[in-house]
N, C-alpha and C positions, 0 to 999 in steps of 0.2 A: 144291917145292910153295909155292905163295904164301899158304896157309892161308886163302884167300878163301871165304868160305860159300859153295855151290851155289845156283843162284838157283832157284826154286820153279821147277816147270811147271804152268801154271794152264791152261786149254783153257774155255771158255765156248762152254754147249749150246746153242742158242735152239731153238725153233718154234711156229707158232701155236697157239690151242686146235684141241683136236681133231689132229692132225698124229701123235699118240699117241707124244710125247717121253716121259711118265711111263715107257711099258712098256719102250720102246729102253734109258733109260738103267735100268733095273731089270737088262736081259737083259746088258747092258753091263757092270756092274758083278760079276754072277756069272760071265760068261766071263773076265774077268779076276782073278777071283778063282783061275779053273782055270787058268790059265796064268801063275799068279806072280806079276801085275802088282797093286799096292799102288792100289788108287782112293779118292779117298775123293769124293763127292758131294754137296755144300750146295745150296740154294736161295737165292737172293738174296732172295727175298721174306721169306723168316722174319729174314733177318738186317735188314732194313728194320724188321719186324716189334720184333725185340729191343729196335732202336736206340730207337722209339718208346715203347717200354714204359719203359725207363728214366726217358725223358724226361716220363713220366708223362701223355703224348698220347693213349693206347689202351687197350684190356683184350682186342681181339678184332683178327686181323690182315685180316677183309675191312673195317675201316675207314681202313685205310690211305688205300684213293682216295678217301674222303670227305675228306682231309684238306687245306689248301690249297697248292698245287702249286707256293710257295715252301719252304715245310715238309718236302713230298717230296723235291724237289728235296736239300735239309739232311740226309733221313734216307737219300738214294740215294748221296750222298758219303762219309759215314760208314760204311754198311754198306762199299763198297767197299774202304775202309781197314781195316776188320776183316777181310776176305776175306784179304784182303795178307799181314795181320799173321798169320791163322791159317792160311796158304800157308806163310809164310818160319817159323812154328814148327813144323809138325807132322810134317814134312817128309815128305809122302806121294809116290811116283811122281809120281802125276797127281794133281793137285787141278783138280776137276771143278764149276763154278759153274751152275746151270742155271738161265734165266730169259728174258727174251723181247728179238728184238731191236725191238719196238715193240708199244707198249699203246695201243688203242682203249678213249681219255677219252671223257666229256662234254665236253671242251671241245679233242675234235681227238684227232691222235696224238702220242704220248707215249715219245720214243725211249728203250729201254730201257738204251742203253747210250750216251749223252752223254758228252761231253769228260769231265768229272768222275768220271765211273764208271770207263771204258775205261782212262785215263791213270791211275787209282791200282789194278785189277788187274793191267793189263800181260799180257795172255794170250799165249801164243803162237801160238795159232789158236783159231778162233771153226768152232765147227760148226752149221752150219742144217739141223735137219731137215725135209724138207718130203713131202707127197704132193700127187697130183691134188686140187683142189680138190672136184672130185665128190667123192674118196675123204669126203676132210676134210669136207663135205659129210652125208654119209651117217654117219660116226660121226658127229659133233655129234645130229643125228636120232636114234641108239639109242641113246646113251650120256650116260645120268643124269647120270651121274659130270664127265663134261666140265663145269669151271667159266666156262660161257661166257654170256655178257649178250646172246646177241643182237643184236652190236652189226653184224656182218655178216650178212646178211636171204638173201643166195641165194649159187648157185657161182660167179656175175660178181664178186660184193661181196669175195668171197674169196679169188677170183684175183688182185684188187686190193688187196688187202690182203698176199698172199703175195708179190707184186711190191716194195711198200714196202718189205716189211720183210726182204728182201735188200739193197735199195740203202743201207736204214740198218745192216744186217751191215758192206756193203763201205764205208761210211764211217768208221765207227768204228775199224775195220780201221786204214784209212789214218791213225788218228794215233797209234797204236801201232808202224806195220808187222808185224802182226799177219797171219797165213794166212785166209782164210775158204775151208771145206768146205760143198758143197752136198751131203745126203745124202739121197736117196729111202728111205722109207717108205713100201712099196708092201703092200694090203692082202696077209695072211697070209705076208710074208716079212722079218720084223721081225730074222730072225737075219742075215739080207745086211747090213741099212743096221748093226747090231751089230760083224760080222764087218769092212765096210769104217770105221768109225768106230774102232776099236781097232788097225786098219793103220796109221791115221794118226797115230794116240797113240804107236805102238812109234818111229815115226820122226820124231819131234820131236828 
């Protein structure tokens, strides 16, 4: 044995609002619990959140986008390093990052996973949960809950929106060589996109 530490396995969730990634990766997390497998589940956003707090920038984390987008930029590099650092300690199965692969700014879109973020997790696959735009569509319309701005207005806005932000999955992708998963989230069968999203966990 070369006594070499085991390197983390990191796996990075994305999908839109609405797309109903909260409830996947909730269902996700307790199937894995029933079958042994060790998850553990962060947010990148809070850890952005933390970073800012320290720095004495915040007190509430939807300030975050008010903030200016060199600044973000500062607190997306550093959360990323933390990710890492509490990857390669904690040493879970799967360490599970979930956060978006593009955010709709005021001033454009805002890839969620840029050179700086991508290159200091180091994932081994990137899974994109998506549904129908309609679907996506029609929850945004019921569901309070959805923290969404409005920023995409109909089901065209959103298809084009869903479009992007695969292309910026498969980019990131590419400076890692990192897998990218497209997984459906098709209304009332959230246990499938679960079921095929934990296939792909066991075989990393």
């Amino acid at each position: 044995m070369s006594g070499k530490a085991k390197s983390p396995i990191i796996v990075i969730i994305v999908g839109i609002p609405g797309v109903g990634k909260t409830t996947v990766l909730k269902r996700l997390q307790e199937r894995a619990v029933r079958e042994g497998l060790d998850i553990k589940v962060v947010n990148f956003g809070d850890y952005m959140f933390e970073e800012a707090k320290k720095l004495g920038l915040i007190s509430h984390r939807d300030e975050i986008r008010k903030l200016p987008i060199h600044v973000q930029l500062d607190l997306q590099e550093k959360a990323a390093k933390k990710i890492r650092e509490d990857a390669e300690k904690e040493k879970h199965d799967i360490f599970i990052v979930d956060t978006h692969a593009l955010v709709h700014t005021a001033t454009g879109f805002w890839p969620g996973l840029p050179k700086h973020v991508i290159e200091n997790i180091r994932p081994y696959l990137i899974v994109n949960i998506e549904a129908s735009p309609e679907e996506i569509y029609a929850r945004r319309m019921r569901d309070a809950g959805v923290r969404f701005r409005m920023d995409e207005k109909n089901v065209e806005e959103i298809r084009e929106f869903m479009f992007l932000a695969r292309i910026s999955s498969i980019a990131s992708a590419v400076l890692t060589g990192s897998t990218v998963k497209f997984v459906q989230n098709k209304e009332g069968r959230v246990e499938e996109a679960v079921k095929e999203i934990l296939s792909a966990l066991k075989k990393i």
